[in-house]
Residue frames as qw, qx, qy, qz and C-alpha x, y, z in Angstrom:
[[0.064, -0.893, 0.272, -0.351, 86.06, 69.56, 92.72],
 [0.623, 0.090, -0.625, 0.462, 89.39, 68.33, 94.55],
 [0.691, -0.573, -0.371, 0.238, 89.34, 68.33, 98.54],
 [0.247, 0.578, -0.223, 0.745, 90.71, 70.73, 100.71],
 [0.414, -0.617, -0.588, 0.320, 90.52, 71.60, 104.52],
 [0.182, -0.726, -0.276, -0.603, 89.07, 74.40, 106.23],
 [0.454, -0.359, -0.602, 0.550, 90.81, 74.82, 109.61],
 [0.212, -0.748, -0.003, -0.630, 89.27, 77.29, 111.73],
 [0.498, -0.217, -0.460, 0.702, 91.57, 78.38, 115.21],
 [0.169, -0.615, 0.090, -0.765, 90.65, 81.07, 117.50],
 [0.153, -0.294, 0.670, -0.664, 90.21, 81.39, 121.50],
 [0.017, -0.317, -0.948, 0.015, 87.50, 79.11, 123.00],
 [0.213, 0.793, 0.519, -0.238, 83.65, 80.75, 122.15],
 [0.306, -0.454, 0.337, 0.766, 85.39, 82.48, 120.00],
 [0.612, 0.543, -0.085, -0.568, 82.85, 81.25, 116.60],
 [0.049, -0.374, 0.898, 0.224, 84.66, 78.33, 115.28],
 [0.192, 0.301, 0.934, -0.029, 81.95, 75.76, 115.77],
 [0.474, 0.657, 0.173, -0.561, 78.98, 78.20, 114.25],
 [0.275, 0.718, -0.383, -0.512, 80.73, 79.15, 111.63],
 [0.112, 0.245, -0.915, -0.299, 82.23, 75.83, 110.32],
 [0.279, 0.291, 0.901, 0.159, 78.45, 74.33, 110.00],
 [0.456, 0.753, 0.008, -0.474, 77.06, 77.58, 108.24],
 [0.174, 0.574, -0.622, -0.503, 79.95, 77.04, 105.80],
 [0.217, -0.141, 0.943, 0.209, 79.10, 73.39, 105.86],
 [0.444, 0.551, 0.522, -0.476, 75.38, 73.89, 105.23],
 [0.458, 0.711, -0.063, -0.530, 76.40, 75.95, 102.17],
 [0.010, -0.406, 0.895, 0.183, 79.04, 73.64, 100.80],
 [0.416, 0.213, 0.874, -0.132, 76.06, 70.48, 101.03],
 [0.559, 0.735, 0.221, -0.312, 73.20, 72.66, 99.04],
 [0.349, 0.686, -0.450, -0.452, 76.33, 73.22, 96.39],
 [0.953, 0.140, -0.267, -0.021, 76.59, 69.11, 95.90],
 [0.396, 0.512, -0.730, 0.220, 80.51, 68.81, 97.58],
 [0.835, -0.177, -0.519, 0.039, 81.43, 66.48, 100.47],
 [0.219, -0.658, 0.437, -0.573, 81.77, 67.86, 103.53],
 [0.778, -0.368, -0.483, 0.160, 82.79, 66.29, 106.63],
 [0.186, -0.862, 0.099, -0.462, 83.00, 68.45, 109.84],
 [0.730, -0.189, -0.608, 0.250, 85.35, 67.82, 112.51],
 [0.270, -0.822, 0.107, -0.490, 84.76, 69.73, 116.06],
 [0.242, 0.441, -0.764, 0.405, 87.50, 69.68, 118.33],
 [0.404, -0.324, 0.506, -0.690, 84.99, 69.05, 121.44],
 [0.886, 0.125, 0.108, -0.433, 83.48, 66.05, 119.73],
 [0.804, 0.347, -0.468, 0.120, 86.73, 64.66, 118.49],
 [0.127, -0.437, 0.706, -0.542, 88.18, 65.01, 122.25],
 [0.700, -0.196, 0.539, -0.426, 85.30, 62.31, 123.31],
 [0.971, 0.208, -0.060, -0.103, 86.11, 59.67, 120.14],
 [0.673, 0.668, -0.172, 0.268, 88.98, 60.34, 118.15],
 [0.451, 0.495, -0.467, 0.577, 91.26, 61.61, 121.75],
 [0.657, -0.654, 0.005, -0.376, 89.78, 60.29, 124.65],
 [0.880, -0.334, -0.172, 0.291, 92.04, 59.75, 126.80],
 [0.436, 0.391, -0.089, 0.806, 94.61, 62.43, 125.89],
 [0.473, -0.452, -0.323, 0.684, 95.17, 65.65, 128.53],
 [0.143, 0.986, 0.088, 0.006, 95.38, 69.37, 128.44],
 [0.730, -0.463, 0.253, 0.435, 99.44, 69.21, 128.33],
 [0.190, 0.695, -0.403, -0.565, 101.20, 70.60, 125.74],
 [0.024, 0.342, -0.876, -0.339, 102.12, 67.49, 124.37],
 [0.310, 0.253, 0.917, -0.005, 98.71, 65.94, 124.64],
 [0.241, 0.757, 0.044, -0.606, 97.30, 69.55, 122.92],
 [0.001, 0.559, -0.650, -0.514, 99.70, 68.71, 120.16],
 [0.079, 0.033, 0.935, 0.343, 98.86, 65.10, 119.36],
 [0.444, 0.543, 0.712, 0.030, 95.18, 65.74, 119.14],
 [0.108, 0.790, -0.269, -0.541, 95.80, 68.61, 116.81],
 [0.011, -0.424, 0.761, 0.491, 97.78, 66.17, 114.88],
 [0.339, 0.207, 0.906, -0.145, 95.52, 63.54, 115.41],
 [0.555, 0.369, 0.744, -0.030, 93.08, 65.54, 113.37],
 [0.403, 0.658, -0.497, -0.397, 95.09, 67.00, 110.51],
 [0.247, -0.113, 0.945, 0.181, 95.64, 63.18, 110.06],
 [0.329, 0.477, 0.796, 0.174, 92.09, 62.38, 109.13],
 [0.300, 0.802, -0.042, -0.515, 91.69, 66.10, 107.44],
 [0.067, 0.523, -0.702, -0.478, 94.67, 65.08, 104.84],
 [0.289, 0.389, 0.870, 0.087, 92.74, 60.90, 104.42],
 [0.357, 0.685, 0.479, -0.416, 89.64, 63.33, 104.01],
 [0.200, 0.798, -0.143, -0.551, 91.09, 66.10, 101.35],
 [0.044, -0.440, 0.802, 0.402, 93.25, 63.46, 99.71],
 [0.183, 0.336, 0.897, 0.220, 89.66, 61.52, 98.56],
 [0.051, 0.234, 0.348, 0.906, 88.33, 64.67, 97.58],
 [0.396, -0.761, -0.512, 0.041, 85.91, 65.51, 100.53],
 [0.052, -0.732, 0.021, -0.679, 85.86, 69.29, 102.18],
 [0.677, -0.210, -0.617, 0.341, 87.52, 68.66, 105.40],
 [0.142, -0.747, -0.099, -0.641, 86.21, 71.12, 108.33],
 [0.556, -0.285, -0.652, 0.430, 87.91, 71.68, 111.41],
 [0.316, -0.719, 0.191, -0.589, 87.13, 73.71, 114.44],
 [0.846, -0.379, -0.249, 0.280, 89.29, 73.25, 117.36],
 [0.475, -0.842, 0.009, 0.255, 91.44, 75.81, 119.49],
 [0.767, 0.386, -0.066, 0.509, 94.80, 74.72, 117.76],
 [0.115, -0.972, -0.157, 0.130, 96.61, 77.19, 119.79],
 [0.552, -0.393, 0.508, 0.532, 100.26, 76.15, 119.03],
 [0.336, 0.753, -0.303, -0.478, 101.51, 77.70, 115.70],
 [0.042, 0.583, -0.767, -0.264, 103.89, 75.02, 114.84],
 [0.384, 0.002, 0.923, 0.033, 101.70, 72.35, 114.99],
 [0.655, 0.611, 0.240, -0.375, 99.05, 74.16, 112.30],
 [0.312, 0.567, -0.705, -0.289, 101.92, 74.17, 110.16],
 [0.241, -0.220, 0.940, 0.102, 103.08, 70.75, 110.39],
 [0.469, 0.297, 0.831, 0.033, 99.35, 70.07, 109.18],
 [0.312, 0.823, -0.077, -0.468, 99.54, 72.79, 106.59],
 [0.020, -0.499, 0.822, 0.272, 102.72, 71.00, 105.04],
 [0.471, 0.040, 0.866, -0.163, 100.64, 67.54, 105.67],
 [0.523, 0.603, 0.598, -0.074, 97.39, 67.90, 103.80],
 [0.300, 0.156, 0.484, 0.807, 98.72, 70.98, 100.82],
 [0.177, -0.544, -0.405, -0.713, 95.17, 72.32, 100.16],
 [0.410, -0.418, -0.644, 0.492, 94.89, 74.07, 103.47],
 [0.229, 0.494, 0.074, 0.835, 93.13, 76.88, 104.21],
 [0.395, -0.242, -0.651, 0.602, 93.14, 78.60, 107.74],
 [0.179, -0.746, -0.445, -0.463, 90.61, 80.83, 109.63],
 [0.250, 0.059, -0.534, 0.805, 90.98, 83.05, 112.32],
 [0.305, -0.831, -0.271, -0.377, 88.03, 83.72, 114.22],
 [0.432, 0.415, -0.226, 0.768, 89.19, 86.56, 115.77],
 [0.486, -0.745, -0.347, -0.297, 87.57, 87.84, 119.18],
 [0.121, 0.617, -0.408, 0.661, 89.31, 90.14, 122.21],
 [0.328, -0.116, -0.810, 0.472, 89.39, 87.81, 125.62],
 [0.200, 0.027, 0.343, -0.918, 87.69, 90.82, 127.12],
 [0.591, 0.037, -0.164, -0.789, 84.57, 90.27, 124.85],
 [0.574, 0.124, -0.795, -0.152, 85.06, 86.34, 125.50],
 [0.119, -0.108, -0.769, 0.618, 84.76, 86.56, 129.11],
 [0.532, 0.105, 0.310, -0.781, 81.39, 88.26, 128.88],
 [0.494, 0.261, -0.606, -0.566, 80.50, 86.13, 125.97],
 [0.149, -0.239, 0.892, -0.354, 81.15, 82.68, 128.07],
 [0.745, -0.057, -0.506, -0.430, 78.17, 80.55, 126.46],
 [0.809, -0.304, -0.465, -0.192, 78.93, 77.66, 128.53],
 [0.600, -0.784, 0.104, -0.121, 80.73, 79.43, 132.03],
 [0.847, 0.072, -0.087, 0.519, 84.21, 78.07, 131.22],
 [0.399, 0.555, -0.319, 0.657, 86.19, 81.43, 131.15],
 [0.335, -0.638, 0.210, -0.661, 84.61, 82.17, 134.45],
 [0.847, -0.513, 0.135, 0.030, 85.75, 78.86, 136.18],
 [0.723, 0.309, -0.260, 0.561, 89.17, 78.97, 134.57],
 [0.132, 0.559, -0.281, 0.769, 89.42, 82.49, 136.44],
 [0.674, -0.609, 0.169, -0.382, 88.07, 80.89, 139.66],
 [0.178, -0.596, 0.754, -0.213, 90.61, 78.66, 139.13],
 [0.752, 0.071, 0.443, -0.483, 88.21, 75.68, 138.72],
 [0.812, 0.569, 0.125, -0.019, 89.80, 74.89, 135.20],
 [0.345, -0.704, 0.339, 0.520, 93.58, 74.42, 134.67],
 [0.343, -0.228, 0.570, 0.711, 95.28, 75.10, 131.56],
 [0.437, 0.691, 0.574, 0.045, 92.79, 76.71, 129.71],
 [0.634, 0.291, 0.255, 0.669, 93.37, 78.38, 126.53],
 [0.058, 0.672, 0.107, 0.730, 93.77, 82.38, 126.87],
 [0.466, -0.838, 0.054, -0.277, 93.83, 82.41, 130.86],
 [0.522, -0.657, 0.515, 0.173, 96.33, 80.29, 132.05],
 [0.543, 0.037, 0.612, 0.575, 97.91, 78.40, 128.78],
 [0.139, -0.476, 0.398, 0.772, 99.09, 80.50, 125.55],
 [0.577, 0.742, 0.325, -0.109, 97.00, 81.28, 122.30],
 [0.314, -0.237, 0.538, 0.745, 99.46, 81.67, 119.16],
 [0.567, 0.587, 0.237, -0.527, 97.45, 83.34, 116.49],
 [0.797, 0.116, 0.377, 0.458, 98.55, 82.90, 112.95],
 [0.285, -0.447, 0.228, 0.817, 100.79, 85.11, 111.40],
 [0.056, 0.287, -0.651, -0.700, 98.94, 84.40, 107.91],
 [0.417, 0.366, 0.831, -0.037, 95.89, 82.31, 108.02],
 [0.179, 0.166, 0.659, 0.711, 93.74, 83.20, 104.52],
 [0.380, -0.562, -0.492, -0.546, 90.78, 84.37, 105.93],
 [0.247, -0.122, -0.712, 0.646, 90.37, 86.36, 109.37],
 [0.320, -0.554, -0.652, -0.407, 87.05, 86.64, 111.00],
 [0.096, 0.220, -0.450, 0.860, 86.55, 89.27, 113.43],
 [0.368, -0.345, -0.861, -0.069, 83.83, 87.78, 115.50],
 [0.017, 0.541, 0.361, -0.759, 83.44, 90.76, 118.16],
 [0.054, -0.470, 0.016, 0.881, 82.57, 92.83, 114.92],
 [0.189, 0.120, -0.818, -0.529, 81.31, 90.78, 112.17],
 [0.821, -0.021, 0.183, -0.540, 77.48, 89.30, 112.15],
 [0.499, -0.235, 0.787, 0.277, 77.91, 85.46, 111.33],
 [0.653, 0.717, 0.185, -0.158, 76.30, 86.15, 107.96],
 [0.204, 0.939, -0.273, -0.039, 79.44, 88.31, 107.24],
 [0.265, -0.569, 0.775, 0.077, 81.96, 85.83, 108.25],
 [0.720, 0.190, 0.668, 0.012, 80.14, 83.14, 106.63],
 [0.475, 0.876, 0.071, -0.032, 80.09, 85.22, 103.12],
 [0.260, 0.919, -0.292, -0.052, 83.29, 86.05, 103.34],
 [0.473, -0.189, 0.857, 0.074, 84.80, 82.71, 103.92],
 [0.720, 0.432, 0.514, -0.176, 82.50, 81.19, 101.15],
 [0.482, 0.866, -0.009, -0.133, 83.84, 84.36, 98.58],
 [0.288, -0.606, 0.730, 0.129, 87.54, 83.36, 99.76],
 [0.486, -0.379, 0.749, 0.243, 87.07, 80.36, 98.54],
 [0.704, 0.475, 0.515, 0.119, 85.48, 80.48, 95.84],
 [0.165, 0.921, -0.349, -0.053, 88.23, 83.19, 94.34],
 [0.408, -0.450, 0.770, 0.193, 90.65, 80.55, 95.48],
 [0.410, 0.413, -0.722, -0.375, 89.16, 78.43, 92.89],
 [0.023, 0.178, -0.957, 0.229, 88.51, 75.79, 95.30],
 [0.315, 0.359, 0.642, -0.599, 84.42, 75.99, 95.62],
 [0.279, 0.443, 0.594, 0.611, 82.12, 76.25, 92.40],
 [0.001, 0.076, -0.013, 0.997, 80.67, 79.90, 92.45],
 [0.075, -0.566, -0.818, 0.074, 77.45, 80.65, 93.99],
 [0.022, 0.814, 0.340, 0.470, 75.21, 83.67, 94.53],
 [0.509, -0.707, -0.376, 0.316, 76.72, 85.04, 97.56],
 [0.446, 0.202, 0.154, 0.858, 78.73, 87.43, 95.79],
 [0.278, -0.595, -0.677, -0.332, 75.42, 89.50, 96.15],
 [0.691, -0.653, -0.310, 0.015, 76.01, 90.04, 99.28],
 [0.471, -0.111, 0.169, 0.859, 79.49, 91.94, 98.76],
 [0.143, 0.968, -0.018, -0.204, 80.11, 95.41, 98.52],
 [0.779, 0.484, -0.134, 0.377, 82.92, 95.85, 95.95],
 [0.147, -0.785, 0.492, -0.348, 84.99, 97.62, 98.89],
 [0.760, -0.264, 0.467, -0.366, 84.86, 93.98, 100.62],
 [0.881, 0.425, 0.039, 0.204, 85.57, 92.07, 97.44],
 [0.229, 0.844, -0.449, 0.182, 88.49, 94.49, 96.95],
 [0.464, -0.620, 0.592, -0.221, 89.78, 93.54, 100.85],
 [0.886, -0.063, 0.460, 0.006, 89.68, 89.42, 100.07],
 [0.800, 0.543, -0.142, 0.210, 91.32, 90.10, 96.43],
 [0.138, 0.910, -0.341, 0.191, 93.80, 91.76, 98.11],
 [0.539, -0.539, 0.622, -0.177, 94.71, 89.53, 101.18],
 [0.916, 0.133, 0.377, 0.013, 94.78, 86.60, 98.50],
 [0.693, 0.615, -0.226, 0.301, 97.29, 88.33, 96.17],
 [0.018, 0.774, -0.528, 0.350, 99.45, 89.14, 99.05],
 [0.774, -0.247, 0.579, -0.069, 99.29, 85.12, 99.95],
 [0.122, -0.468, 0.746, 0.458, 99.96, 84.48, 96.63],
 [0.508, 0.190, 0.799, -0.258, 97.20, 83.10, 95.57],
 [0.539, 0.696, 0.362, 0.307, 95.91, 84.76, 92.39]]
């Protein structure tokens, strides 16, 4: 099977990091190469030294759609999870790597503030944190991403299934048993949002 990345964007605690090592779990048992990259772990190698600026947001963003595209372009499953909140710069690494395919996890601030795993939204709003994403600096969703996960509403079974069935309609995964696990109303919803991307 040829490479491909898996970006997954959404607010912080939002499901990004779950989700992208359920998918990777399943992706290993099927034989492919996976290689995860989490934004919070590539901030302490891969961009240590970089800021919370727009412009230092940007370059690590770019920094890893660089080694997604190395990754996809030697046929390894390249998995990010990282905030990405700027539109223009998912593009630029949509254009980059070709076999891109983009998650929203999808989750209402409201339900993030209670949610707050590790107490961030509640020092951004004491003020204790500047520029953080969804209180004081700007979240761009995407306009189009191939697969949105509504994390307030969804178990992570359900988002993990239905990422898995995405891609394995795309062609891009070998077919496994999770189909199962679809109701043909659900199938319907992913054929659909893939012919109206153009996909099949």
């Amino acid at each position: 099977m040829k490479g491909f990345t898996l970006w997954f964007t959404g607010l912080p605690g939002s499901g990004k990091s779950t989700l992208a090592r359920k998918v990777e779990e399943i992706l290993l048992e099927r034989g492919m190469k996976v290689e995860v990259l989490d934004g919070d772990i590539i901030r302490q190698h891969l961009s240590k030294g970089l800021g919370f600026s727009k412009e230092d947001r940007d370059e690590n963003i770019r920094r890893i759609g660089w080694v997604c595209h190395i990754l996809t372009r030697n046929d390894v499953v390249a998995i990010a999870a990282a905030i990405s909140p700027y539109k223009e710069i998912r593009e630029e690494n949509r254009k980059l790597i070709g076999r891109f395919v983009e998650v929203y996890c999808k989750c209402p601030i409201e339900v993030l503030k209670e949610r707050d795993p590790k107490g961030l939204y509640a020092k951004a709003l004491r003020g204790e944190i500047k520029n953080f994403t969804g209180i004081d600096d700007p979240y761009e969703p995407p306009d189009n991403p191939e697969i949105i996960c509504e994390t307030d509403k969804e178990s992570v079974e359900e988002s993990v299934n239905k990422i898995i069935r995405t891609l394995e309609l795309m062609g891009y995964i070998p077919p496994g048993d999770t189909s199962e696990d679809y109701s043909p109303e659900e199938e319907e919803k992913i054929k659909k949002r893939l012919k109206d991307l153009g996909y099949i």
